[in-house]
Structures are given as C-alpha cells and as structure tokens.
TORSE-346276 format. One record per residue (C-alpha): residue number from 1; y, z, x. Coordinates in nm, 2 decimals. Each point is the difference from the previous one (the first is absolute). Layout:
<NUM,<Y,Z,X>>
...
# end
This chain:
<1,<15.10,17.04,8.95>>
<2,<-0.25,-0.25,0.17>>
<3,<-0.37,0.06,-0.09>>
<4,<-0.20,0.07,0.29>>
<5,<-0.28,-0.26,0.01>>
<6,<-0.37,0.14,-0.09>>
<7,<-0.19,0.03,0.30>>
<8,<-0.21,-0.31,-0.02>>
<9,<0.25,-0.24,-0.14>>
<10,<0.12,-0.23,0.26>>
<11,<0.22,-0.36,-0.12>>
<12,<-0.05,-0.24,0.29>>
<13,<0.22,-0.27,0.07>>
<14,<-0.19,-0.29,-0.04>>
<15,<-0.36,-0.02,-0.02>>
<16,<-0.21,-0.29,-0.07>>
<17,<-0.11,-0.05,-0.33>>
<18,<-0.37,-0.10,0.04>>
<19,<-0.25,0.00,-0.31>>
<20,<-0.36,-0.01,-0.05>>
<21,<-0.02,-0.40,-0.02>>
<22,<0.19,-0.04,0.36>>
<23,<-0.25,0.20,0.10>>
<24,<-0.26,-0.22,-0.19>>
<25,<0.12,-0.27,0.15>>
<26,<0.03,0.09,0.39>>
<27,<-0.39,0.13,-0.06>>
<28,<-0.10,-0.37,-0.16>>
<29,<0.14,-0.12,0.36>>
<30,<-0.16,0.21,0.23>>
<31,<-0.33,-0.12,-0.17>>
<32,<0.08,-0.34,0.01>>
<33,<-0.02,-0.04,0.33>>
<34,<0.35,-0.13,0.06>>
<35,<0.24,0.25,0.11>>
<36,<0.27,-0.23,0.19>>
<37,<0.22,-0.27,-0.09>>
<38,<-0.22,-0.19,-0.22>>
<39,<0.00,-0.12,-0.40>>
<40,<0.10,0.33,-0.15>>
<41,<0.40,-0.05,0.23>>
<42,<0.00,-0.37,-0.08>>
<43,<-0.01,0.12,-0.39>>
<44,<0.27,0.28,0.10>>
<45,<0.23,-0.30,0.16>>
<46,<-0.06,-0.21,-0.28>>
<47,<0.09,0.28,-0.26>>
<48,<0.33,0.08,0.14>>
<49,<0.10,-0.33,0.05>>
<50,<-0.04,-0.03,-0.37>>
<51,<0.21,0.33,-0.04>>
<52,<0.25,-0.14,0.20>>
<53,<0.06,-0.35,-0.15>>
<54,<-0.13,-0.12,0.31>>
<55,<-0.22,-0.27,0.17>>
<56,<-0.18,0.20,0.23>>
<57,<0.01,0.38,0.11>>
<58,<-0.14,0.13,0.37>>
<59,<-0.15,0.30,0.01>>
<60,<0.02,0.21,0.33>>
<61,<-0.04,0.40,0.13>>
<62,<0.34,0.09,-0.09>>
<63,<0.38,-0.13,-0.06>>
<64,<0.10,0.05,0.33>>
<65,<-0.29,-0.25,0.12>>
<66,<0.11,-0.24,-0.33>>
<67,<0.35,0.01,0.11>>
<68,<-0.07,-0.01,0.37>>
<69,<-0.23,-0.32,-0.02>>
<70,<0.28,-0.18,-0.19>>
<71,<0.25,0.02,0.26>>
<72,<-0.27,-0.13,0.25>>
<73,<-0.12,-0.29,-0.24>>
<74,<0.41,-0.07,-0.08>>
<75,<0.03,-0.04,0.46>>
<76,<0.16,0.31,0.03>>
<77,<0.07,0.16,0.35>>
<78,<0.21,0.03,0.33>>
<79,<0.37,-0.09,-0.05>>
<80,<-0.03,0.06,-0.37>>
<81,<0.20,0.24,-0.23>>
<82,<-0.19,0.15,-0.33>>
<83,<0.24,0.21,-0.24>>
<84,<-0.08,0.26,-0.19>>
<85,<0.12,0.33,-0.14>>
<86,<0.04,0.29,0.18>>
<87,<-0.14,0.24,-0.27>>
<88,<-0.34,-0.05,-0.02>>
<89,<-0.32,0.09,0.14>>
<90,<-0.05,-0.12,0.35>>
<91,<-0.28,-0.28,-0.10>>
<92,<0.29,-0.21,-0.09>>
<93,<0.14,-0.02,0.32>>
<94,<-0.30,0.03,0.25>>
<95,<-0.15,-0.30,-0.10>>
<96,<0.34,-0.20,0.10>>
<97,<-0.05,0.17,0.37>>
<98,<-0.40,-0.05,0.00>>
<99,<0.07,-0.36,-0.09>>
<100,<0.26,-0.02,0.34>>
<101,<0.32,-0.01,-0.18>>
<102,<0.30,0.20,-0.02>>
<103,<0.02,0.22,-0.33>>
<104,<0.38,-0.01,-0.15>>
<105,<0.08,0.32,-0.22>>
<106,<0.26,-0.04,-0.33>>
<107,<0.11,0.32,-0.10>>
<108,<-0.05,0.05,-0.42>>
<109,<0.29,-0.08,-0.24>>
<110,<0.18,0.34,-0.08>>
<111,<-0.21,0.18,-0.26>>
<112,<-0.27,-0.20,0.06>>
<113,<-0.34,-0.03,0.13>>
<114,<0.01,-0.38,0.03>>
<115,<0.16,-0.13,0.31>>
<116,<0.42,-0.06,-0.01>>
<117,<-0.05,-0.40,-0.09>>
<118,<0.39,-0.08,0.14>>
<119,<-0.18,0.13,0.36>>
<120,<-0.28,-0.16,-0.06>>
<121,<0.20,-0.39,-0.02>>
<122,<0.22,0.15,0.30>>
<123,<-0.35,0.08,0.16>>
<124,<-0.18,-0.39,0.05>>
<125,<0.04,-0.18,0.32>>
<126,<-0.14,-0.29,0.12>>
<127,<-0.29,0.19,0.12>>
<128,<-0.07,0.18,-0.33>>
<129,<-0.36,-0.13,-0.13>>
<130,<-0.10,0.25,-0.30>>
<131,<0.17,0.23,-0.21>>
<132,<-0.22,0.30,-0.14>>
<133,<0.19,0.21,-0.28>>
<134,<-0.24,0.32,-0.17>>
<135,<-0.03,0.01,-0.31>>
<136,<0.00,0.38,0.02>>
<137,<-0.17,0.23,-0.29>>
<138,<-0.11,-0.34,-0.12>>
<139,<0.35,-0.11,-0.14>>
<140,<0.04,-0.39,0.10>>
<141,<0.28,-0.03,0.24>>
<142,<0.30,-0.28,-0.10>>
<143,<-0.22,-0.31,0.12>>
<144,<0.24,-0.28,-0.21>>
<145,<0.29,0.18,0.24>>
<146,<-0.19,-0.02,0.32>>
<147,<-0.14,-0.36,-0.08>>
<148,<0.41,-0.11,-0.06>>
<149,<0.05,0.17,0.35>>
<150,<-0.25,-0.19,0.19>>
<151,<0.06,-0.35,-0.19>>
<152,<0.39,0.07,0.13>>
<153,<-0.09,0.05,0.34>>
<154,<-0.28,-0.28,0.04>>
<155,<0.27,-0.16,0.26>>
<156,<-0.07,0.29,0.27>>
<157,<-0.39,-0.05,-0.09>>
<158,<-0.17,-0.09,0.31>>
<159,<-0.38,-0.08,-0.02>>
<160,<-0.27,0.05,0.23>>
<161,<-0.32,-0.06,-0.16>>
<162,<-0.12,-0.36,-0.26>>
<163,<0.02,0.26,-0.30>>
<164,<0.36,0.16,0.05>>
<165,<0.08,-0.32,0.00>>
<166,<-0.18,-0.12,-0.28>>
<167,<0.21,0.28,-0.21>>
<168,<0.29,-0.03,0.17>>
<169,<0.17,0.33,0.04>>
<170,<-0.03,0.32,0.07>>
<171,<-0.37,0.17,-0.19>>
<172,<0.00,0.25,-0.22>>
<173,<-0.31,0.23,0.06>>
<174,<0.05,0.29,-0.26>>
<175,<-0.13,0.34,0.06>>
<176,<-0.15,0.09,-0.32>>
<177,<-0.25,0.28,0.16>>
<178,<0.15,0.19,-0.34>>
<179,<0.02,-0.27,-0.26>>
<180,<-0.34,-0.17,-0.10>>
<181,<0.03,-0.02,-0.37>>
<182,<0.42,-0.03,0.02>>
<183,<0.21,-0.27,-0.21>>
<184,<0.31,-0.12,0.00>>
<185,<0.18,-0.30,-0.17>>
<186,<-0.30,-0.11,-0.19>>
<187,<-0.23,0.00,0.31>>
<188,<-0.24,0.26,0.17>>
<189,<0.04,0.11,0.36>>
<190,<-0.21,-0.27,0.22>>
<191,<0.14,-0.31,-0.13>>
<192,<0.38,0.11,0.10>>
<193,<0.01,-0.01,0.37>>
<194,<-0.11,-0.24,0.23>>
<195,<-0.31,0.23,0.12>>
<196,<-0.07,0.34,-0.18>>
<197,<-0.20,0.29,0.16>>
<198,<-0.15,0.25,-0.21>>
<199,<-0.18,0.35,0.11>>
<200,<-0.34,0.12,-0.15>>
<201,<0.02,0.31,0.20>>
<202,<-0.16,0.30,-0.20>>
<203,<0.39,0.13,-0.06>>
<204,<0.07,-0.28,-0.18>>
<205,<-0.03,-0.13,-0.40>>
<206,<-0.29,-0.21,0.05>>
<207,<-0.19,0.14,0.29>>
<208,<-0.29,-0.16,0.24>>
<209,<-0.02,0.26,0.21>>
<210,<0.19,-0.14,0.27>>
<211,<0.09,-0.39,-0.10>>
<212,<0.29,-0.25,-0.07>>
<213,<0.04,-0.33,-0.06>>
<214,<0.21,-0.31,0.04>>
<215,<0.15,-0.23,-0.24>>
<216,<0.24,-0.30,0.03>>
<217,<0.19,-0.32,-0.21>>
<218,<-0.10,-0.33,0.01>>
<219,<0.17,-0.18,0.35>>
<220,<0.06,-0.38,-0.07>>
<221,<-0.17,-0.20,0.29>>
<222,<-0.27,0.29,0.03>>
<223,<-0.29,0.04,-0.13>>
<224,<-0.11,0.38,-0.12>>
<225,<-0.35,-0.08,0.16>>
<226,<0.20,-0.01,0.30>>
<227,<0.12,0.29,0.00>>
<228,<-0.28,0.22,-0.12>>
<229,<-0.25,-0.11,0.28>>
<230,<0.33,0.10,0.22>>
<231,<-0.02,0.32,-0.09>>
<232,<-0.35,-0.01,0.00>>
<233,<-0.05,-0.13,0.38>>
<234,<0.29,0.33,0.09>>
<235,<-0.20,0.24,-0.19>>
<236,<-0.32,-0.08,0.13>>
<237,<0.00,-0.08,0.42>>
<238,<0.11,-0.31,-0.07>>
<239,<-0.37,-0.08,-0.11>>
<240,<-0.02,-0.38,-0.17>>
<241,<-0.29,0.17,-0.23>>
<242,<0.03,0.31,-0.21>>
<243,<-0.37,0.20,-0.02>>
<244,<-0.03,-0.12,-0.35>>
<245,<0.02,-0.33,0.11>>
<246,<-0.24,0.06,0.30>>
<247,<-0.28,0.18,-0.18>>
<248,<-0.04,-0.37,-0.17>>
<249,<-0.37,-0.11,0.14>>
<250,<0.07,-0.21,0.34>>
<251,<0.34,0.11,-0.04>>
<252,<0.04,0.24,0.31>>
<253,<0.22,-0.22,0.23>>
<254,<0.40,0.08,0.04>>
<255,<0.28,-0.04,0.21>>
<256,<0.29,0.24,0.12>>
<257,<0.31,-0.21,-0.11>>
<258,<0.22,0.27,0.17>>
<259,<-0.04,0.33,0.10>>
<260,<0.17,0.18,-0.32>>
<261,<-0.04,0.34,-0.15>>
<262,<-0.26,0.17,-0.23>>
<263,<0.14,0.13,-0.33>>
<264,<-0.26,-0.10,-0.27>>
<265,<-0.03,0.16,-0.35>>
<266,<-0.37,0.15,-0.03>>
<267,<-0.22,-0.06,-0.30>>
<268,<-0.02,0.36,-0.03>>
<269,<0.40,0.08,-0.03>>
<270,<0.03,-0.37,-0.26>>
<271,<-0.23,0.19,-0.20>>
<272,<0.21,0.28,-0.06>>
<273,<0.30,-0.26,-0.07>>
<274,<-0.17,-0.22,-0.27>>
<275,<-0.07,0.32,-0.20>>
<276,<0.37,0.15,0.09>>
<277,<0.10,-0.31,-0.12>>
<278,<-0.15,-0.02,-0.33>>
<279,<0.17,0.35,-0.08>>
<280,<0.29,-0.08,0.15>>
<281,<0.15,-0.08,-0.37>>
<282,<-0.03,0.40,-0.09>>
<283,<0.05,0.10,0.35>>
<284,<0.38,-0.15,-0.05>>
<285,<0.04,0.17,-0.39>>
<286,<-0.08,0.33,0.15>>
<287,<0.26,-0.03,0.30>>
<288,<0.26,-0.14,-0.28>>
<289,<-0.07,0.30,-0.23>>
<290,<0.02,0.23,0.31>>
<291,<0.34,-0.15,0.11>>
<292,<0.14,0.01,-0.35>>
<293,<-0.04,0.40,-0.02>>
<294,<0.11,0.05,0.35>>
<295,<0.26,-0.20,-0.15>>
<296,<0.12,0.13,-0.29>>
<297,<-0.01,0.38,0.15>>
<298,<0.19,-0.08,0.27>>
<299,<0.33,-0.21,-0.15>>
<300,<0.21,0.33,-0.02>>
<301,<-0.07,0.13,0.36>>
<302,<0.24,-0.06,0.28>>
<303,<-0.25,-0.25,0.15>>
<304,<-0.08,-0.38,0.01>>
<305,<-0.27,-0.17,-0.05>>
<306,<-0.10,-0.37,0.07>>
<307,<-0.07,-0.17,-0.32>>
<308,<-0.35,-0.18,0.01>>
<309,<0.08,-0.24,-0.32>>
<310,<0.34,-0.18,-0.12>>
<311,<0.10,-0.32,-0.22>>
<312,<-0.16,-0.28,0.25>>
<313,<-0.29,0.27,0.21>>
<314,<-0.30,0.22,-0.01>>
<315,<-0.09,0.19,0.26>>
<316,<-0.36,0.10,0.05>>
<317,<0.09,0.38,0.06>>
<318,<-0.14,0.07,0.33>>
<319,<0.21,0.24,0.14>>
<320,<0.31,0.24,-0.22>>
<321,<0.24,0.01,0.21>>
<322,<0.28,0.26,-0.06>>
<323,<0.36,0.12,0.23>>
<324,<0.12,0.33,-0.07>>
<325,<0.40,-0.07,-0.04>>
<326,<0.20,0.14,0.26>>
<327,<-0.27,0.18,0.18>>
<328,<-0.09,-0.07,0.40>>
<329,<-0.33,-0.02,0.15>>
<330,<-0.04,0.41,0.02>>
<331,<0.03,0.07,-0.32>>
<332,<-0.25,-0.27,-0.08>>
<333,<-0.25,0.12,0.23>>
<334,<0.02,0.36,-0.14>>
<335,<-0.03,-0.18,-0.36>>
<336,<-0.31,-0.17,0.12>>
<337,<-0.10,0.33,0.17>>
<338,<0.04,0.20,-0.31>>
<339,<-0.18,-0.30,-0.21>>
<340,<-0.34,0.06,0.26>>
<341,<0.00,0.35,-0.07>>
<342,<-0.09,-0.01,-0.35>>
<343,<-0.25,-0.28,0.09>>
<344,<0.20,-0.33,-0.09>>
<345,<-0.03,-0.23,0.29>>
<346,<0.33,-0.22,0.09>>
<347,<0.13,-0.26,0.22>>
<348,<0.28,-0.18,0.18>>
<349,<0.05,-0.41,-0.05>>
<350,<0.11,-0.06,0.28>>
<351,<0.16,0.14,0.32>>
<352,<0.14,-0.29,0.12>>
<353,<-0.11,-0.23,0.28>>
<354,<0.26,0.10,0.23>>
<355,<-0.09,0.34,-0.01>>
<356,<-0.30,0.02,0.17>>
<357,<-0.06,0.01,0.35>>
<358,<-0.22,-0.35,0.03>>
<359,<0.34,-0.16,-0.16>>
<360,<0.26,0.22,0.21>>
<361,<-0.19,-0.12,0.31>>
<362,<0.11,-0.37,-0.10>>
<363,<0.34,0.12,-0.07>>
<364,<0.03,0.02,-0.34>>
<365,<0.26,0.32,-0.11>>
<366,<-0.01,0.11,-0.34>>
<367,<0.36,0.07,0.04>>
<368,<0.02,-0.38,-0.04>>
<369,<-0.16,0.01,-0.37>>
<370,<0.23,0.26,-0.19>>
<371,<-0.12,-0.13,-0.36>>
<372,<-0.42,0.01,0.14>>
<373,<0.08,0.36,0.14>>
<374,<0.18,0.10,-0.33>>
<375,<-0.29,-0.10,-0.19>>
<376,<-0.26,0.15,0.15>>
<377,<0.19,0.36,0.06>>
<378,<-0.03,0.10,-0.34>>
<379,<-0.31,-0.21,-0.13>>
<380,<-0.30,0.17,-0.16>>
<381,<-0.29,-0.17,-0.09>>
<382,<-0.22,0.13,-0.30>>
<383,<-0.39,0.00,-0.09>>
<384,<-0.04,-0.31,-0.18>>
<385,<-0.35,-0.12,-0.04>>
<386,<-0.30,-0.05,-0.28>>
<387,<-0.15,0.32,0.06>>
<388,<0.20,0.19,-0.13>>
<389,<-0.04,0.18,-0.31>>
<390,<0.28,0.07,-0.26>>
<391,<0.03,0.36,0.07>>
<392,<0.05,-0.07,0.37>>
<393,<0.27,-0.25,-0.10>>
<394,<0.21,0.32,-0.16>>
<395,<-0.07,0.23,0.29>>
<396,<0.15,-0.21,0.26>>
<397,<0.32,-0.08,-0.23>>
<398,<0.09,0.33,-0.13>>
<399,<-0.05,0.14,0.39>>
<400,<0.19,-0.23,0.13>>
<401,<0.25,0.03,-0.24>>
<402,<-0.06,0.41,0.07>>
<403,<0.03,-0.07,0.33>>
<404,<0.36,-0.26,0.10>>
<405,<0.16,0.23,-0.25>>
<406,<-0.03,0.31,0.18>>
# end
C-alpha cells in the first residue's frame, strides 16, 4: 500500500539549489555599483573556458541566445538547411528559423534518445550548414561518429561565409543545454564540438538564474579574439564598445557596427555562476549518488533507464530519465498523475518536435518519427536535483515502485 504523503511534504522536480554565499555574492554586486556586463562575467567567461579546456568562453542570457548567435556569426540564413533532432525542446530548432534557415528534423535511433545517425548522413545536402545533436539528460551524444559523417560528406559542403570555409565542412554546434560538466573519451563537454552551448537556467546543475554560455575549438586561420568580439558586437547592438570599456575616462565614443541583438550576461546573474561553479564539484557527487540509488532500486523493474556513466563517459546527472516497458502514453500520464498526488512532482523529456502545433504548421508529422514517438510515449522523468534529502530519495523510489506495479 502507498503512504499517503504528510500534508506539508511536497518533492518538487527540480529547484535551484541556491546557498547563503550565492546570496553573499549577488548582495557584494548590487553594492558595487556594477550590475551589468562588467568584470564579475568576464571572470565567469574566463572560468568556464578553463573548465572546458578552452581558449575563451562567451557568456550570454541563455543557451538559446549562445546557440542562436553562433549560427549568425558562422553566416547562417536564407537558403540554408540546419539538422537537428526531432526530440528535443523547441530552442533547438527555433534558433535555425530565427536565423532564416530551414530546420531539418532526424528522427532518434530506435531505443534511443540521440538522433538515428544512418539518417542523419542520408540527411546533408549541399545546403546543410550546421548540425546540432542534444546531448539529452547530459549524456554526450556519439561526436567521433558524427565528425566521421561530416568529414565523408565534405564533397556536398557548400560554403557561404570566410569561416565555413575556413573549416571546411559542415559545423557541428552541439546542444549541451543538459551537459555542462559531461565527459567523454578523455575530454569534457565544450572542447568536443565545433561550438558548445550550455544553459544556466535556474532548472539546471549550475544555475544563473537565467544564463548560458558559448564555447568553441581552436579554427586554424582564425583567431579566437575574432570570434569573441563577434559574439560580442551580436550580443550587444552591434556596439564597437562594451560599457566597461566606455566607463574608461574620455572613453564614451562608439560605433554601431551592425544593428545586432541584445543578449548580455548581467553582473548580477555571473555572480551566482562563479559561486555555482566553485560547488559545482559536490553538486555532481550528490547527483551521482542520487542516480546510483535510483539505480540500483530500479534494475529488477520492467523499466529502462538511460545510464549516465559507462567505460569511456560521465554524465553530469541532470535529468533521470526512465520508460515504463510496454506501456503507452495513458498509462504514463496516470503514473505521473498518481506520482502528484502524493506530492512527488514529475516530467516528460520530450514530446517530440513534430508534435506540437508551431511544428505541425511547418509540416512536420510525428507519424514520420516512429522511434521519437516511441520514446517519448512511455518516458517518465524523475526528481533529480541537490535538494533533495535522503529520505525524499526513498519516498519517490518505493512509490514509484508502489505505483507502475499496481
């Protein structure tokens, strides 16, 4: 029989995990006297590009702006083709149709949340510029197989812009809203892909608030400086000079290089990040220790679950994703229905792209991606975040358990 939850007990899905020394911190700002982009995000870009292994890190007001700007910096736009997977969240593929080009979905591999890779190949045409694969739940998509595919097709690679040339073939921009913290293969998510996006939003492991960022590899022929005032001049109107850089005595003069966008990081939310960042180390142990007991009281139910760690990865545990086995999407809702009655907040990654209207009115059909549909009808997605506390950890297992054996 399942406990009934006591009345004030409520297990939210995922929270942020803010202490007293974010707070600290976001209070030492406001007193400074510099609350936008100013020294505290240029120390927040410099601090992830040393997470990442990288040269330099761009700090903006969310993924969808990081991954956005890329494509506009990489030329994107009218008469080009952007691939990505169609089970994911929506910022993956507005971004291609804000930018002006056409958005290409691949349908996942069966069994599988990353996208079918043999598709993917079939996919590229002479107009495809950028390839996006998620790395969903923060487990680090099959890069070494998508970089084989593009190398193999660099004959249908048609450039449009001096730094598609410069690499050559199609881009690999990786949707890692999920994975900040991931490795694979000896190397940590933002030095794998071409361009990396992360998310900061206050759902994620390493929160800003709102927030993301940008990271890339070295490009032979161009310089990182390059790029980071590109993404710079897109974030902020097009503006030659940064405030930082105008608050310099005489220093108020600027030009408008081109009349971009306005997606800074603010002092305020870098604040947050540095401090999120230096607890990110036990931030990741808890979500690993979390995982292993969902884990381990899970391996003799009829379900899956997507393994965050293997031989050559480490996921950073940002989402548990689990598919009840031979179950369709009404028995899941009631399972998720049943879960919110006793207080244990649930979820749903993803209903896929094709399944919602702003997709159907381009003419996507789910019926057109079997294996995305099949994933998603029986996918639950559990609390997994730092808050919670051990004996919260055993209520939601044994009422779940309680609950898909009924």
């Amino acid at each position: 029989m399942i406990t009934k939850v006591p009345a004030k007990l409520h297990i939210p899905f995922s929270p942020p995990d803010i202490s007293a020394e974010e707070i600290e911190a976001v209070v030492e700002t406001l007193k400074s006297g510099w609350i936008t982009t100013g020294p505290k995000t240029k120390l927040f870009e410099k601090k992830i590009a040393d997470y990442c292994n990288t040269d330099r890190a761009v700090c903006l007001n969310s993924a969808t702006a990081a991954m956005e700007m890329t494509l506009r910096i990489l030329g994107i736009g009218e008469g080009d083709e952007v691939i990505t997977s169609s089970y994911t969240y929506s910022a993956s593929a507005s971004i291609i149709i804000h930018a002006g080009a056409k958005p290409v979905l691949v349908d996942t591999a069966p069994n599988s949340y990353e996208m079918d890779y043999d598709q993917l190949e079939k996919a590229i045409t002479s107009k495809t510029k950028v390839i996006i694969p998620v790395d969903i739940a923060g487990v680090i998509c099959d890069y070494d197989r998508i970089f084989e595919i593009v190398n193999r097709k660099k004959s249908v690679f048609s450039p449009k812009s001096n730094i598609q040339a410069t690499i050559g073939r199609v881009i690999v921009l990786a949707d890692s809203a999920h994975a900040f913290g991931s490795q694979k293969n000896g190397k940590v998510c933002g030095e794998i892909a071409d361009f990396t996006s992360f998310s900061f939003h206050a759902v994620k492991n390493l929160t800003t608030a709102e927030g993301g960022a940008v990271t890339w590899r070295n490009i032979d022929g161009i310089s990182n400086g390059e790029i980071y005032n590109q993404f710079m001049l897109m974030s902020l109107h097009g503006q030659s000079k940064d405030a930082l850089a105008k608050t310099q005595l005489g220093s108020w003069e600027y030009d408008i290089v081109l009349p971009a966008y306005k997606c800074n990081m603010t002092d305020i939310m870098a604040s947050i990040g540095l401090v999120q960042l230096k607890r990110y180390p036990k931030i990741l142990e808890r979500r690993r220790g979390i995982i292993k007991e969902y884990d381990d009281a899970l391996k003799s139910e009829n379900v899956h679950i997507l393994k965050h760690s293997g031989e050559n990865y480490s996921s950073c545990g940002h989402l548990y994703l689990v598919r009840l086995n031979g179950k369709e999407v009404e028995y899941r809702n009631k399972v998720i229905e049943k879960m919110a009655e006793i207080g244990i907040s649930t979820n749903v990654h993803y209903k896929p792209l094709p399944m919602h209207t702003a997709y159907k009115n381009m003419g996507f059909n789910i019926v057109d991606y079997p294996n995305s549909y099949n994933m998603y009808k029986n996918e639950i997605t559990l609390p997994l975040h730092t808050r919670l506390k051990d004996e919260e950890v055993s209520y939601v297992i044994e009422n779940f358990i309680n609950i898909i054996n009924k």
